[in-house]
C-alpha positions in Angstrom: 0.0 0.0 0.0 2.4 2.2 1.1 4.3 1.7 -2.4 1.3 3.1 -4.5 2.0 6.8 -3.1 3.2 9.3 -5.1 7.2 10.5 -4.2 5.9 13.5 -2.5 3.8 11.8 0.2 6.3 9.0 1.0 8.5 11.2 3.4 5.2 11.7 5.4 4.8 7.8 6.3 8.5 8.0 7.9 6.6 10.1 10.5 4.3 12.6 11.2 4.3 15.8 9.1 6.8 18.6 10.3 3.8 20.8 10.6 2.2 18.6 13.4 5.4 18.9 15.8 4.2 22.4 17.3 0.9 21.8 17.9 0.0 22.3 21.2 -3.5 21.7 22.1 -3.6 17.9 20.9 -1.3 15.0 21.2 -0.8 13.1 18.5 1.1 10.0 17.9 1.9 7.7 15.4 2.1 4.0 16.8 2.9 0.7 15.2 -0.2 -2.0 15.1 2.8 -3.7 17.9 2.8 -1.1 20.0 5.5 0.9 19.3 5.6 4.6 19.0 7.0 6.0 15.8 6.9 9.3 16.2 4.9 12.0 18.1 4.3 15.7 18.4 5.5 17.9 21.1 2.5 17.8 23.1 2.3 14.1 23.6 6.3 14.1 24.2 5.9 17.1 27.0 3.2 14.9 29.0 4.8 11.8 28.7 8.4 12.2 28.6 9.1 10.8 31.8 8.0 7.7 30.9 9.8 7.3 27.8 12.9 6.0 26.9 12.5 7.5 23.3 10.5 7.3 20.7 10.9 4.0 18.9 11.9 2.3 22.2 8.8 2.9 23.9 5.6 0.1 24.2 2.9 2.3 24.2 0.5 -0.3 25.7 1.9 0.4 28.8 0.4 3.9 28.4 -3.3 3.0 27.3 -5.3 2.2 30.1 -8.8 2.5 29.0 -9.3 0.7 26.2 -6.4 -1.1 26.1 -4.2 -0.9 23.1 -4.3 -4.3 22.2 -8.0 -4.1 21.7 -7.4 -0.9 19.4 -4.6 -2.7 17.7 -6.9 -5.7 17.0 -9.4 -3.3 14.5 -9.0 -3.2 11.3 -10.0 -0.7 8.8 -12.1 -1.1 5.7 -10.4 1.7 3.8 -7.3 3.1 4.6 -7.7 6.0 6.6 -10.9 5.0 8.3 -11.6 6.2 12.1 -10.6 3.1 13.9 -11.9 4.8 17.5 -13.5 7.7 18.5 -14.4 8.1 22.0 -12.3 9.0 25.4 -9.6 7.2 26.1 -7.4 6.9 29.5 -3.6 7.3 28.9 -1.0 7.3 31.2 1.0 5.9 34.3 0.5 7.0 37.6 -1.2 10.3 36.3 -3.8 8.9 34.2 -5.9 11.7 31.9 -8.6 10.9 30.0 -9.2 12.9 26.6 -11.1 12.6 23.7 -9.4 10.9 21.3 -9.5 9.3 17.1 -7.5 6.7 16.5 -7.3 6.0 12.7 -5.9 3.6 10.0 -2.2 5.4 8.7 -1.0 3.0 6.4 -1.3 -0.2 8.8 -0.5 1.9 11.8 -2.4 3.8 14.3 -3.0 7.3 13.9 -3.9 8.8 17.7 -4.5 12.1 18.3 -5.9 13.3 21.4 -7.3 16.8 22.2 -7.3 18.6 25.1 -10.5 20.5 26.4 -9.7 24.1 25.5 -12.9 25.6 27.0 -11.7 23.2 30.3 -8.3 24.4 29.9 -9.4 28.3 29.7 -11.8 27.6 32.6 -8.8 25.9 34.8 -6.6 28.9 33.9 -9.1 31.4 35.1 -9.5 29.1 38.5 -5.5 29.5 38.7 -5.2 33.3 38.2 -8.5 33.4 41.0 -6.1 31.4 43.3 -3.0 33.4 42.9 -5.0 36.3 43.0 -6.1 35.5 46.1 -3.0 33.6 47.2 -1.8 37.7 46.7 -4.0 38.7 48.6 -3.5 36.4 51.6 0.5 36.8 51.3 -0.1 41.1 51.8 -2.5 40.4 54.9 -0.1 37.8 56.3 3.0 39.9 56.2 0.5 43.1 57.7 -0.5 40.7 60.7 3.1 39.6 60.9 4.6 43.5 61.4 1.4 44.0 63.7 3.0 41.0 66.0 6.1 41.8 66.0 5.3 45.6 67.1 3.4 44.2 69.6 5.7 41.6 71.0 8.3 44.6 71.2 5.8 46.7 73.1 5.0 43.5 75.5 9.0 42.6 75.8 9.6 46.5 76.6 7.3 46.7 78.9 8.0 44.3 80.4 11.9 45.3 80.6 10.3 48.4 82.5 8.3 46.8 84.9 5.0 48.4 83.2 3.0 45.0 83.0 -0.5 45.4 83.9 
């Protein structure tokens, strides 16, 4: 199959396009039908670099939890291309996060790409600006009640250097 393409394409199916190396706001992978990963973007490398030796080296059915990869593996396509899976999925080891993901049919392999929730994302990083906002907030009030203490464990300790407790 892959030997019907025209040049151009061919350097694509070595890997994923150049393009797709940047993208930020959805992991995608390719992965051979045995498990292995052939290449991935940025994003995908970023959340699961710790757990990878490198690419090419790494069994990503250790990473699927939810369905597992062996059961994805196991569909086949009736034309190239086709979506395989489209559904959540549960990746990861230790930190698991489930996103909505396609898997499809990329010349034999498996095509994954996984996007993250933007309007979840936005609504997280308004939660974390609220938070350190507030965190602010709590820091200036602390170090106010901290002075306050201290001037008045210097009036206490004078006074009572002076015999003036009452």
């Amino acid at each position: 199959m892959k030997d019907n393409l025209r040049k151009d394409v061919q350097p694509l199916l070595d890997g994923l396009p150049v393009f797709c190396n940047d993208i930020r706001a959805s992991m995608i992978a390719l992965i051979s039908r045995n498990g292995l990963l052939l290449d991935a973007n940025r994003s995908f490398m970023d959340v699961f670099a710790a757990q990878m030796p490198s690419i090419g080296d790494f069994d990503v059915r250790q990473l699927l939890i939810g369905p597992l990869f062996d059961k994805l593996s196991e569909i086949r396509p009736e034309t190239p291309g086709d979506i395989l899976y489209q559904d959540a999925i549960t990746i990861g080891k230790g930190s698991a996060a489930s996103l909505r993901v396609v898997v499809r049919d990329y010349y034999g392999d498996l095509l994954l790409m996984a996007e993250y929730d933007v309007t979840e994302i936005k609504r997280l990083d308004e939660r974390l600006q609220y938070l350190n906002e507030t965190l602010s907030t709590l820091r200036t009030e602390l170090v106010s009640l901290a002075a306050k203490l201290h001037d008045q464990q210097a009036r206490m300790e004078d006074a009572v250097e002076h015999g003036d407790v009452s």
